[in-house]
VODREN-666656 format. One record per residue (C-alpha): residue number from 1; x negated, z, y negated; residue in three letters. Coordinates in steps of 0.001 Angstrom, whole numbers. Layout:
BEGIN
{NUM, {X, Z, Y}, ala}
...
END
This chain:
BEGIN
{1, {-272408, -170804, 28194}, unk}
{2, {-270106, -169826, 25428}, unk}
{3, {-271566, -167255, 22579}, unk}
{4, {-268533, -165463, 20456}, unk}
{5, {-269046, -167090, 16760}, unk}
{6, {-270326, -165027, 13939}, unk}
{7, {-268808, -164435, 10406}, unk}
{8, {-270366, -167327, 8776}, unk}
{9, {-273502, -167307, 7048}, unk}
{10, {-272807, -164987, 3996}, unk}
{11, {-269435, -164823, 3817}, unk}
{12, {-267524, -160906, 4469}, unk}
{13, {-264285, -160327, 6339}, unk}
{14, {-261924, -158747, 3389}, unk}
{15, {-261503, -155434, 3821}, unk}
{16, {-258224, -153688, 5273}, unk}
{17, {-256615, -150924, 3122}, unk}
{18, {-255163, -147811, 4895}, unk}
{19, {-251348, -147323, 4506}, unk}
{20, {-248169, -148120, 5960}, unk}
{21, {-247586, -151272, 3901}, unk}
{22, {-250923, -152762, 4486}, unk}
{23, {-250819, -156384, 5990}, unk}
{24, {-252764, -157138, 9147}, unk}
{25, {-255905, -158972, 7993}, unk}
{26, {-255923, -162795, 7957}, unk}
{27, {-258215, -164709, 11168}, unk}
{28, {-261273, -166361, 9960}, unk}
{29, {-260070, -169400, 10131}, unk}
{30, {-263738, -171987, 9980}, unk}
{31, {-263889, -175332, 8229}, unk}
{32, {-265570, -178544, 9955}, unk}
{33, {-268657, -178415, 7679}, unk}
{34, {-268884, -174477, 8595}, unk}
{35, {-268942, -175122, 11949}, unk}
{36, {-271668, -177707, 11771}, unk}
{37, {-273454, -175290, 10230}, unk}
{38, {-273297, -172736, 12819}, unk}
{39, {-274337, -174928, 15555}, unk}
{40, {-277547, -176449, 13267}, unk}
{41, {-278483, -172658, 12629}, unk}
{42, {-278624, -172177, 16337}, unk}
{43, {-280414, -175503, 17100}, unk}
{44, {-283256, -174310, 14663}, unk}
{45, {-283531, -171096, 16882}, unk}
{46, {-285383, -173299, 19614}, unk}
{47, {-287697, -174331, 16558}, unk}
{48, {-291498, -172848, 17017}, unk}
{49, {-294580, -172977, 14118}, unk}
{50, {-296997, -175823, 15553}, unk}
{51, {-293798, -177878, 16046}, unk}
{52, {-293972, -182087, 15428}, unk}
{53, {-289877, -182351, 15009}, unk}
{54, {-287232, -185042, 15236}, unk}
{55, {-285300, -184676, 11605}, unk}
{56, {-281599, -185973, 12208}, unk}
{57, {-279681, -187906, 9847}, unk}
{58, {-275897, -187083, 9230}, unk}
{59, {-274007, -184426, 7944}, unk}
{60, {-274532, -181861, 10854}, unk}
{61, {-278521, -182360, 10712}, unk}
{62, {-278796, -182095, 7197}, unk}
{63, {-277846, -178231, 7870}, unk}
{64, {-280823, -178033, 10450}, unk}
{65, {-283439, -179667, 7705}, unk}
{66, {-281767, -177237, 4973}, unk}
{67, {-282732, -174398, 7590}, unk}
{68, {-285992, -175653, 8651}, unk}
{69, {-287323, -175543, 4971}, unk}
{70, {-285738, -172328, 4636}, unk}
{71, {-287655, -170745, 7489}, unk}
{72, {-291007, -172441, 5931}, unk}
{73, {-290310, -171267, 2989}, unk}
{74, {-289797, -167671, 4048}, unk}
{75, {-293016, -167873, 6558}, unk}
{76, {-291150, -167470, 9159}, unk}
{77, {-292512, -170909, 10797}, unk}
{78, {-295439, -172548, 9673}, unk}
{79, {-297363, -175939, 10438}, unk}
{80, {-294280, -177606, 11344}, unk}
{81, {-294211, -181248, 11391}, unk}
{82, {-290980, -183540, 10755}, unk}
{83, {-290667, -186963, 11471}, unk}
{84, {-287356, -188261, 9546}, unk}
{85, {-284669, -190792, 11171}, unk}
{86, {-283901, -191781, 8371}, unk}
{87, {-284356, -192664, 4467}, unk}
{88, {-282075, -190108, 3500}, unk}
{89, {-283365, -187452, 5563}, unk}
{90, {-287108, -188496, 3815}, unk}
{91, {-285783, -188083, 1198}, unk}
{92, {-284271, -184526, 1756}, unk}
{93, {-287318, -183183, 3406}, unk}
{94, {-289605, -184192, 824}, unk}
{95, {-287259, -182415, -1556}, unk}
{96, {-287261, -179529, 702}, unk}
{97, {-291373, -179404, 580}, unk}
{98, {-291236, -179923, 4857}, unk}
{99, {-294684, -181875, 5701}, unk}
{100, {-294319, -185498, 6921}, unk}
{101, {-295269, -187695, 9584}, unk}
{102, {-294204, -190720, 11628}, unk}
{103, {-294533, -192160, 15124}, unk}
{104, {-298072, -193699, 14937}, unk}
{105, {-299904, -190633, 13990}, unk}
{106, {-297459, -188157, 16562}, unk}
{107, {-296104, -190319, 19179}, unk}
{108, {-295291, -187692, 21350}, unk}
{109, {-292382, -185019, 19351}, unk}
{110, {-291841, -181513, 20650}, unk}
{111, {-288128, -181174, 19568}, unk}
{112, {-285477, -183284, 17548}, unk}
{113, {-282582, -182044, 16638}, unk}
{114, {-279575, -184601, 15331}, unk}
{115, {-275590, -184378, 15489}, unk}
{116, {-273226, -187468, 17299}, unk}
{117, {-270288, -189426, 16673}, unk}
{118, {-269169, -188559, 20648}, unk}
{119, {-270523, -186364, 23011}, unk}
{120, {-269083, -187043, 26897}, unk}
{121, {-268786, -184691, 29673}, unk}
{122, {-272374, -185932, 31206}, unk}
{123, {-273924, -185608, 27589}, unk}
{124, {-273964, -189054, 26787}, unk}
{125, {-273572, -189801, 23335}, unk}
{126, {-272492, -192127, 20344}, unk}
{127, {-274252, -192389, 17438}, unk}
{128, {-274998, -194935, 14623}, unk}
{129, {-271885, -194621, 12263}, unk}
{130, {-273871, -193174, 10068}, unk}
{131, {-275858, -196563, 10288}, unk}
{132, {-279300, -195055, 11385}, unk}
{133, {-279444, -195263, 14756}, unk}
{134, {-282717, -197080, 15103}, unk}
{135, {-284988, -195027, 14069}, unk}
{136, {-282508, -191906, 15541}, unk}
{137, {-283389, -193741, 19397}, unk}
{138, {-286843, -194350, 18787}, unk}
{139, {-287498, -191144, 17386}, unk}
{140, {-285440, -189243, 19608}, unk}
{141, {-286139, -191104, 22940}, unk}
{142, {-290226, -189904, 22292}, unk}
{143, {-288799, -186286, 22126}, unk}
{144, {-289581, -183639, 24500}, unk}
{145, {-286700, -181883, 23653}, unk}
{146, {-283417, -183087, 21885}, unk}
{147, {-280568, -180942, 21023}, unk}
{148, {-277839, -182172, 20030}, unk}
{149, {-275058, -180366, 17333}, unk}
{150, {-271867, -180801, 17013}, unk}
{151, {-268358, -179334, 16293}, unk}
{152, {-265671, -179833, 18650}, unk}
{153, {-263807, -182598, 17372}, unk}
{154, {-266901, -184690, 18728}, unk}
{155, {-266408, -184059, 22148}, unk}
{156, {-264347, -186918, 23961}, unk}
{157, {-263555, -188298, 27573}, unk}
{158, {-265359, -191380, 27197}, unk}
{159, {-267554, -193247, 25236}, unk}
{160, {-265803, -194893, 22411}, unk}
{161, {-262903, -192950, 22859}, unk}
{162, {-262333, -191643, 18947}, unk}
{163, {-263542, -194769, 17040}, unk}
{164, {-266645, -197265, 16221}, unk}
{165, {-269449, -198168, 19364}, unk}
{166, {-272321, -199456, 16379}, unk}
{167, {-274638, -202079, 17237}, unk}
{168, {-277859, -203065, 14781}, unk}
{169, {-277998, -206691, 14681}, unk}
{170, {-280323, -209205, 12904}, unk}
{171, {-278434, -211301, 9699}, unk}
{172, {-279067, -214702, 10804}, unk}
{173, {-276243, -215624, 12405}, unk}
{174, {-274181, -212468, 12448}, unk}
{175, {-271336, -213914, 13381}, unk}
{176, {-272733, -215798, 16108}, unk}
{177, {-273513, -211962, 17452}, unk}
{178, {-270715, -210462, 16601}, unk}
{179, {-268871, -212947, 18409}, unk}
{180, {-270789, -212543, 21737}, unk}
{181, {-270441, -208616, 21656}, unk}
{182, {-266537, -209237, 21304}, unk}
{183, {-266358, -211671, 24445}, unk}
{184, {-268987, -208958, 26641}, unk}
{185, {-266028, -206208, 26463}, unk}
{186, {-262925, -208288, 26331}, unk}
{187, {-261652, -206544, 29565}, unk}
{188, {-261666, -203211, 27267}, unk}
{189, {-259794, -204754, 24625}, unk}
{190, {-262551, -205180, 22152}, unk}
{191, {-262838, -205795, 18676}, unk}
{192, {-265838, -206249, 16864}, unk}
{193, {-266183, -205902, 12790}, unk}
{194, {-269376, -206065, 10787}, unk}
{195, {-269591, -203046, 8804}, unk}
{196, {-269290, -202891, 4796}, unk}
{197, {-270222, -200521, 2603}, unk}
{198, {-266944, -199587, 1334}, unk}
{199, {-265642, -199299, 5077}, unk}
{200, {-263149, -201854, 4968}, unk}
{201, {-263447, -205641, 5971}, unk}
{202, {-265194, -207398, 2404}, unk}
{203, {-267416, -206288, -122}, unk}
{204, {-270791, -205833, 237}, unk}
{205, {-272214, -206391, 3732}, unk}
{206, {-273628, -202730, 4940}, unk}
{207, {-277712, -203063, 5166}, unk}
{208, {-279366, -200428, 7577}, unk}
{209, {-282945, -198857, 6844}, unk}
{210, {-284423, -201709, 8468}, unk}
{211, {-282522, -204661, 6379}, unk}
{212, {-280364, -205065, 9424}, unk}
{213, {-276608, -205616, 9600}, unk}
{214, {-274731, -202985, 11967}, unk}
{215, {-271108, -204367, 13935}, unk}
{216, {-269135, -201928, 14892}, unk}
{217, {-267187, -202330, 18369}, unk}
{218, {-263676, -200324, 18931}, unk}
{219, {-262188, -200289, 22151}, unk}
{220, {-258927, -200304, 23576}, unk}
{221, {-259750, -198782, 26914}, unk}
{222, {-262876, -197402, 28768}, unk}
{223, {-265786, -199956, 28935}, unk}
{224, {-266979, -198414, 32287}, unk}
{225, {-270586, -198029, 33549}, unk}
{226, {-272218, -196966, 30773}, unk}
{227, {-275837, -198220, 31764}, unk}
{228, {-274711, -201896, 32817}, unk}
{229, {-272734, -202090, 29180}, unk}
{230, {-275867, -200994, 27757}, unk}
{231, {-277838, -203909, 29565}, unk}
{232, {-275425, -206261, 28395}, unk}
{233, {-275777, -205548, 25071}, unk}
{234, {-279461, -205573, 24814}, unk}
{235, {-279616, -208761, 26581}, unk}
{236, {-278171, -210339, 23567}, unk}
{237, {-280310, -212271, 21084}, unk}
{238, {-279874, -211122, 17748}, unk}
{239, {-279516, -207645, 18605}, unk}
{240, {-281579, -204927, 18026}, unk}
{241, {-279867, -201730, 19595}, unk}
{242, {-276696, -200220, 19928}, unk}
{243, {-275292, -196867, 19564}, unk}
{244, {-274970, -195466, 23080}, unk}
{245, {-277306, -192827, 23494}, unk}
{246, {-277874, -192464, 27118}, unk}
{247, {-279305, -189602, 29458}, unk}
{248, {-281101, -188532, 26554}, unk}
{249, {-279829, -185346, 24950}, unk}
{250, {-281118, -182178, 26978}, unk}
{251, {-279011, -179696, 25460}, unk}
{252, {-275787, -179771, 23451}, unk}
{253, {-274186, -177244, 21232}, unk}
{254, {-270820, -177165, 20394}, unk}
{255, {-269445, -174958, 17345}, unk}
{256, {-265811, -174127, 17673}, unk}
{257, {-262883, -172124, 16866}, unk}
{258, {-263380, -169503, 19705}, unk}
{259, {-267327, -169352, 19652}, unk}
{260, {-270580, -171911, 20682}, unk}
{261, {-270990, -173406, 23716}, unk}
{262, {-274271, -174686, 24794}, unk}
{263, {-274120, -177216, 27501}, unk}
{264, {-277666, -178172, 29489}, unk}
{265, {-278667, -181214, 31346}, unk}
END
């Protein structure tokens, strides 16, 4: 289903003066960040008071938290609930005044809401490169509900198609890990890095929430069934979950250009 987008959030079209010599007015043309935006606002329309919800981490989600507080704020929802993926997102909602909670006191969530990395045409996802996608699956697999935003740009034919494939490993041993994960997908063309904090290849060693290590897998080609790669993984010692997000978003929106598309499972 495919909704024509709005003018964004306070901004006006410039007005058109009458006269001969009067240019035609320029197309709202929408920035990446604008267009997150738009698809987070619409996310938090599925939001209800009474609500325990999934907080996302990234830069798409942090415009659904931003709005959730909002609506608090203006009464407009009330006894809401949020259970963060993240530090960062703790930190934001307790900024934002949102009430907190985790999986041992609400172990079953109404609604999370969280952007991808990669969205496929089955709604499968990627996420992780953000380095939080622990706590993203646990939270987000005990969902009811998960909606997914993203712009465009995120949509791609196959998993791994547009970059990193992270997996959360253990230290000890890293390499050891890494190593394995590299040999699992050689028929895709694999290569496996451990990720740094500075994004290239030394430095300081990126540390997730948990005081994990996350490598990040880029592929050549497609890796094919989905679910057996995702055995394969998790069959590894050393690692503690990968990125692939499977058969568990129910609904994705998608801000672009010409207007938002909301895909169902």
């Amino acid at each position: 289903m495919a909704i024509p987008c709005p003018a964004f959030f306070g901004s006006e079209m410039p007005s058109i003066e009458s006269g001969p010599l009067s240019p035609p007015p320029s197309p709202l043309i929408l920035t990446q960040d604008e267009l997150k935006k738009i698809a987070a606002y619409k996310a938090v329309e599925s939001v209800q008071s009474g609500m325990v919800l999934g907080l996302g981490t990234g830069s798409t989600a942090k415009h659904a938290v931003d709005r959730i507080a909002e609506l608090l704020h203006q009464g407009k929802l009330k006894n809401i609930i949020g259970i963060p993926t993240s530090k960062k997102t703790h930190q934001q909602a307790v900024s934002l005044g949102i009430p907190l909670s985790d999986l041992d006191s609400h172990p079953v969530v109404d609604l999370a809401i969280d952007g991808a990395d990669e969205v496929d045409s089955n709604l499968n996802l990627v996420k992780g490169r953000g380095g939080s996608l622990l706590r993203e699956k646990m939270i987000e697999s005990a969902c009811k509900k998960f909606i997914v935003i993203v712009d465009e740009s995120k949509l791609v034919a196959h998993v791994g198609a547009s970059g990193a494939m992270p997996v959360e490993v253990v230290p000890f041993c890293w390499k050891f890990t890494q190593n394995r994960l590299q040999s699992l997908f050689d028929y895709a063309g694999c290569v496996a890095k451990l990720r740094f904090n500075n994004g290239g290849e030394d430095g300081e060693i990126f540390v997730t929430d948990n005081r994990n290590y996350i490598v990040d897998l880029f592929f050549k080609k497609d890796v094919g069934d989905l679910k057996t790669a995702s055995d394969a993984i998790l069959r590894l010692a050393g690692v503690v979950e990968h990125g692939m997000f499977l058969d568990m978003a129910t609904t994705v929106i998608v801000a672009g250009e010409l207007g938002i598309t909301i895909k169902n499972k």
